[in-house]
N, C-alpha and C positions, 0 to 999 in steps of 0.2 A: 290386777285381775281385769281382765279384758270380757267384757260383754256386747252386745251388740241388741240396738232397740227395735223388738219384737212388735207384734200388733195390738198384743195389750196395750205398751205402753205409748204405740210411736205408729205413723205411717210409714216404712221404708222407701225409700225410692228404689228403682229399679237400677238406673245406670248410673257412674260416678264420674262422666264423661267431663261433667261441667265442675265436680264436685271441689270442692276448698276445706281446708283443715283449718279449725281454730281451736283457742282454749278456752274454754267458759270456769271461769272461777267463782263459786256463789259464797252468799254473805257466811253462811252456818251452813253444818253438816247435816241438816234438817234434810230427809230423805223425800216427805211427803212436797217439800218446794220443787228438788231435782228432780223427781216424775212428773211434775206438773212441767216445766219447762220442755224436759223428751218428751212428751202427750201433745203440747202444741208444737212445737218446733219440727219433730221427726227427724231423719236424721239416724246417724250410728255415733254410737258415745261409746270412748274408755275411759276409765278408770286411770288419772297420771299420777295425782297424787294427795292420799288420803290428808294427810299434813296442812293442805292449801286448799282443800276445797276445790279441787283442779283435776277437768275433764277435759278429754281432746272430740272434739266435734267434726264429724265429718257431713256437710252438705251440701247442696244443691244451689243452695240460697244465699243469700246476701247476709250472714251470718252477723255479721259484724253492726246490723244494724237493726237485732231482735233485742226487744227490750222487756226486763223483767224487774220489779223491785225485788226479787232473790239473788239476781245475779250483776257479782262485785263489778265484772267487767269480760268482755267479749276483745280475745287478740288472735291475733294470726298466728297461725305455729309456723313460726320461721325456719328457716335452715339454719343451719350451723357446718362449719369445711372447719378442716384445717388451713392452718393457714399455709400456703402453698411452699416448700422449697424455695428460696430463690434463685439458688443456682441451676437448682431444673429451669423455670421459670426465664431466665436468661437465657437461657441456651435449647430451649424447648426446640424452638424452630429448626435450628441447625442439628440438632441430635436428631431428631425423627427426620430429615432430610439425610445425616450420614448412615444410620443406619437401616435405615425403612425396615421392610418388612425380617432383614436380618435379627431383630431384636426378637422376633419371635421366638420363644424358645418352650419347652414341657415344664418348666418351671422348677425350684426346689425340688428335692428327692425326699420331700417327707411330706405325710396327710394332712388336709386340712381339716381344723374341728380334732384333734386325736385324744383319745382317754386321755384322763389328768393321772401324771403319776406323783404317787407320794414321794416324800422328801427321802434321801437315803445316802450313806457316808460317802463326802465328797473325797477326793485326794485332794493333797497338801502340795505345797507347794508355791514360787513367786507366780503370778501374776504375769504371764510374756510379754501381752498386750498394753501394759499399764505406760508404757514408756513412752507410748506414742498416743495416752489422753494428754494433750496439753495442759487442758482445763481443769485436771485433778492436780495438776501443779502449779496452773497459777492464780489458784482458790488457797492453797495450800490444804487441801483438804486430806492428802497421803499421809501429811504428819499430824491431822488433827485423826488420825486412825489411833494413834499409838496414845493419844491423849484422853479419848473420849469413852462411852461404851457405843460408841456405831450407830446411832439409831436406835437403838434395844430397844423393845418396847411401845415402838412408833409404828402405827400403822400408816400406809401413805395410797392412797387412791387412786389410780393412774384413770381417769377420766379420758378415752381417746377410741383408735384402732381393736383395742386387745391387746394381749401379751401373750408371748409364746411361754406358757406356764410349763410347758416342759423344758427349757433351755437350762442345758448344765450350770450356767451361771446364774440363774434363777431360780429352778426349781426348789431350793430349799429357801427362797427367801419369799417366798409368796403367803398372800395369806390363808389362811386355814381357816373355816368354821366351825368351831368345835363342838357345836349344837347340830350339824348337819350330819349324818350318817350317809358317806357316799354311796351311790349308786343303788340306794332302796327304791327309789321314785316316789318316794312321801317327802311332803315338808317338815320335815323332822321340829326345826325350830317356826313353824309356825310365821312366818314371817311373809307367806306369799310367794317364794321362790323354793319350786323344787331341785335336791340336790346342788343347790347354791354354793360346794365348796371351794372355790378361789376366787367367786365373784358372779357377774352375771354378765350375760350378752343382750343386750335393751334392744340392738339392730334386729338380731334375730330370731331376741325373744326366746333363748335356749342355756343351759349352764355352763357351757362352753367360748369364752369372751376368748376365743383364738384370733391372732393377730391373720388374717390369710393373705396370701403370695397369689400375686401376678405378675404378667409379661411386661415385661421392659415398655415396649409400645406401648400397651396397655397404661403403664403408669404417666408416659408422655402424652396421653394425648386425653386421659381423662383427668390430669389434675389430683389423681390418688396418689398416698402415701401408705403402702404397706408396709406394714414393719417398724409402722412410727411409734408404736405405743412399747414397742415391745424397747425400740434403742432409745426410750423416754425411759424406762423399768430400769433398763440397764445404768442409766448416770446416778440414778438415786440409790438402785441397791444393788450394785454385781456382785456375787460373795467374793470375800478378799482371800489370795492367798489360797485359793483354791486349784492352783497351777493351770489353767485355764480362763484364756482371755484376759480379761478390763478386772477392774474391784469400781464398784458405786460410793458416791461422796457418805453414803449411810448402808455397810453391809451387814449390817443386823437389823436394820428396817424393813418390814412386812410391808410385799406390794398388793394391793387389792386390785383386779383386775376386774375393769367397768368398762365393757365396750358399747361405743352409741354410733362411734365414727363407724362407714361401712368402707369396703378395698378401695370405694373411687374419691373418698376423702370428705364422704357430706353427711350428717347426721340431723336430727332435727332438736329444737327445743321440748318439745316434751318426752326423749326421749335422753336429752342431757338432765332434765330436772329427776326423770326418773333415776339416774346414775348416780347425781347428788344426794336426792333424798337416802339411796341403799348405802352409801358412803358413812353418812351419817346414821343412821340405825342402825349401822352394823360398825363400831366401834373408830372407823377411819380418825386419826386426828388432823389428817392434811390433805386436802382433795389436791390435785395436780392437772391444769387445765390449759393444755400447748392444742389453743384452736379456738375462735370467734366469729363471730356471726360478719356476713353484707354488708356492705355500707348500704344506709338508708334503714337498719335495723336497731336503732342506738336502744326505741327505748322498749325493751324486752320487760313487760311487769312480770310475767311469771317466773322467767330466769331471776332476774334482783331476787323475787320473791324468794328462791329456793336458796341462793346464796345467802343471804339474810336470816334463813333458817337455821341453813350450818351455822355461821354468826353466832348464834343465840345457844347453839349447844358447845360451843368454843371450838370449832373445827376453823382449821385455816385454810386459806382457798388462795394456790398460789397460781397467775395466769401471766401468759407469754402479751408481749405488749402488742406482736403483730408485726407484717413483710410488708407494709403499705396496705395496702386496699385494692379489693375486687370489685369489679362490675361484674353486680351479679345477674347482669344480661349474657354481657359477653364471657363472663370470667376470668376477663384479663387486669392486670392489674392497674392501676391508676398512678404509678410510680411507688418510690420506697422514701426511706429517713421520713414519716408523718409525725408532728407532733398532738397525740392522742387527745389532748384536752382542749383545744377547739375543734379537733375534726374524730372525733370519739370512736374509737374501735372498740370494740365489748368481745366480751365482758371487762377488760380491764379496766376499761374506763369508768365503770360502775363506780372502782375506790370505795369501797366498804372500811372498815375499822377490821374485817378478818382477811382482806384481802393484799395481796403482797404482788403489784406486776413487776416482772422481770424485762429487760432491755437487754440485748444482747451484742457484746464484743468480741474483737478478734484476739488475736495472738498476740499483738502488738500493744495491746488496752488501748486501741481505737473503737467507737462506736461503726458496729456492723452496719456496711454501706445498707442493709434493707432495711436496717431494724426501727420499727416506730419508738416512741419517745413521749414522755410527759413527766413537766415538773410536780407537778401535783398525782397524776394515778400509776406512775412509774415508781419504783421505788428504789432500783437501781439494777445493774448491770451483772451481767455472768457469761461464761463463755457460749458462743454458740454460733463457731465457725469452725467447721475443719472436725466435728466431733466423733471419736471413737467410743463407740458401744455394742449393745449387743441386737443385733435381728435376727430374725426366726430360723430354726433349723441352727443349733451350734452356730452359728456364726457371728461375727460384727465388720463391722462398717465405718470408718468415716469419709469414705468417697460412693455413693451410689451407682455411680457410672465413670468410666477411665476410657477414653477413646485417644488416650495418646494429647494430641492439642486441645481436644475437649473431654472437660472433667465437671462432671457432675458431683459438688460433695452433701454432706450432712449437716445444713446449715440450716439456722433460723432464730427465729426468738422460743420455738418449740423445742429447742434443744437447751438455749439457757435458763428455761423455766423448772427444770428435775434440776441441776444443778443447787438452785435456792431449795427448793423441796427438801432436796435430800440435806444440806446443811440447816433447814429448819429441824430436821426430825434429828443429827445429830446431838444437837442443842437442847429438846426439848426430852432427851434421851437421860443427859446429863443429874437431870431433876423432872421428874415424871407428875410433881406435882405441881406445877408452874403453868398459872392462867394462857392462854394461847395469847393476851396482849405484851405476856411480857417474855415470851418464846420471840415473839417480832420486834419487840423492842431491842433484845440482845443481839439477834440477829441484825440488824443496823446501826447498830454500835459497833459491831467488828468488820463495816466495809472501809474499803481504803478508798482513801479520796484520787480521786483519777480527772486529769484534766479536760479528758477527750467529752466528758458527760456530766462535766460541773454545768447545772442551771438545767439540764435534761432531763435527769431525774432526783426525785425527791432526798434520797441521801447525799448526792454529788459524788456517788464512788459505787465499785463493784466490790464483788460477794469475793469475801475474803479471813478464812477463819485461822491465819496466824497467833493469832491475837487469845483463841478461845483456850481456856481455864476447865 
């Protein structure tokens, strides 16, 4: 719930010219303290999260250095990006030099934001596409289809861009509110989100968390990833066998669609805690989180805080290890291969007891020339080079751009991060009663030991469910 402090309780200021966003977390839900804080402070306050005691402050002032025995602590609400493509990334310079203003184009032939359609009988059939995910074969995840129940039962969080919830390969695998009655404009189930039925849009504040499409340029030259959240949906859940496109390492796994990231790739902290905390109230058992904060932002208390949360109601939080590091002056990156645990990219670095980061490899089970790395907040490898899934509008991808000598693909640690997800929710599928410590437990029992990432990450091996019963 979004308010804004009136003259009862607050002096406004008039311009936001100088203005700074923070979080103010106070000790207790004690109402008569938070007005007393908005009364001297001023200032505009929302509502982030009832859970934590946690408001987003917008002022004028030196926020960071107002002091209250009510309030836990005073942070900056940071950004959050994805973490960039490398292969854009690479070749940034030279692509918007070959192409320039060519790349412009009217975009996709479908609306952005479009009614949600209900789920409805798919055709049968193989799979065309599936032959060319490498990573569904050498996870061995194809033949853990014929072994497993898919996911059943799993719900899995896609924390990011959005997702094209209407995509033929998706559509019937998203999730559903069953408390929410579409399209009445009441909050049916009470929960503070109206018409909430496959998730929610935190960027734009609307029930509509659509993945949205831009211009080629446009993607080159602002650092945005459209369409990431949606070919993130795609590795964990494409329906199998649905004669169209890819299948997902889990096609019976429900995607909950949480968007925070907006088209140019940046999102902020209180508006990822707000993702999480909806994940977690609203049934998710595995959040999924391909995107981390600046360098110079290690120590996020309200993030820990929400992720901690989930923790504690047994939800798993799987997160991509990171393409190196950004300056978040310039934006550019500060090289690739970082090893996370002296020089800490987060959230992965965080290392919770529910938390599971992914590192990712090539074709070859070499570790991905960008991919960051740690023995201790790493826990091991997945594919995520060269990746075939699904983007918006029918379609999929694992090259984003083809210019003949230059090629842009679908690469990152955001791609092998759905990979782990989707074979956590496999796993956890299996037995629907089994604590989330020992859904990750099993889950790193069945990696294969690979040479390229012994002493790199915490297992010494990549995601590999051969093995799985």
């Amino acid at each position: 719930m979004k308010f804004w402090i009136n003259s009862i309780l607050a002096i406004s200021f008039s311009t936001t010219i100088f203005a700074q966003e923070y979080l103010v977390r106070f000790n207790s839900s004690n109402e008569a303290a938070k007005n007393q804080f908005f009364r001297r402070n001023g200032g505009q306050f929302e509502l982030v999260s009832k859970e934590g005691n946690l408001y987003k402050w917008v002022t004028s002032s030196r926020g960071e250095n107002s002091w209250d025995p009510n309030v836990s602590y005073i942070s900056k609400n940071n950004k959050i990006h994805l973490f960039q493509n490398p292969s854009i990334v690479k070749n940034r310079t030279l692509l918007i030099k070959t192409i320039g203003e060519k790349a412009k184009t009217t975009g996709p032939a479908y609306p952005d934001n479009p009614e949600i359609k209900t789920p409805g009988v798919q055709a049968s059939g193989t799979d065309p596409l599936l032959k060319s995910a490498w990573g569904m074969f050498s996870t061995d995840a194809v033949s853990a289809h014929n072994k497993t129940p898919q996911g059943k039962g799993i719900v899995v969080a896609v924390t990011d861009t959005g997702v094209d919830y209407n995509h033929v390969d998706l559509v019937n695998n998203m999730w559903r509110n069953k408390a929410e009655i579409p399209n009445n404009g009441v909050d049916d189930d009470k929960n503070g989100y109206v018409d909430d039925v496959v998730g929610w849009d935190f960027h734009a504040n609307d029930n509509k968390p659509y993945d949205l499409s831009m211009d080629l340029m446009d993607i080159l030259l602002s650092g945005g990833n459209p369409g990431h959240g949606t070919h993130v949906s795609g590795v964990i859940a494409a329906s199998l066998n649905n004669g169209s496109g890819v299948a997902g390492v889990a096609p019976q796994a429900k995607i909950m669609a949480l968007r925070f990231i907006g088209e140019k790739g940046e999102g902020s902290t209180d508006n990822a805690i707000k993702a999480i905390d909806y994940a977690v109230a609203n049934g998710a058992n595995i959040i999924n989180a391909s995107w981390g904060g600046e360098a110079g932002e290690e120590d996020d208390k309200p993030l820990k805080e929400a992720i901690k949360r989930a923790e504690a109601k047994g939800v798993i939080f799987v997160v991509a290890a990171g393409n190196g590091r950004l300056d978040q002056t310039t934006g550019k990156s500060h090289g690739f291969d970082i090893d996370n645990d002296p020089k800490p990219v987060v959230p992965a670095a965080y290392n919770f007891s529910n938390m599971v980061g992914v590192a990712a490899i090539d074709s070859s089970n070499q570790l991905a020339e960008f991919s960051n790395w740690g023995k201790t907040s790493i826990k091991l490898g997945a594919p995520g080079v060269k990746i075939m899934s699904t983007v918006p509008g029918d379609r999929y991808q694992d090259t984003v751009v083809d210019l003949g000598t230059i090629k842009a693909t679908w690469d990152g640690t955001s791609m092998a991060t759905p990979f782990v997800a989707g074979a956590l929710a496999v796993i956890w599928s299996q037995d629907l009663s089994q604590p989330a410590e020992r859904v990750k437990e099993r889950l790193l029992s069945l990696v294969a030991p690979t040479e390229a990432i012994v002493g790199k990450v915490g297992s010494d091996g990549r995601l590999d469910l051969h093995e799985i019963k």
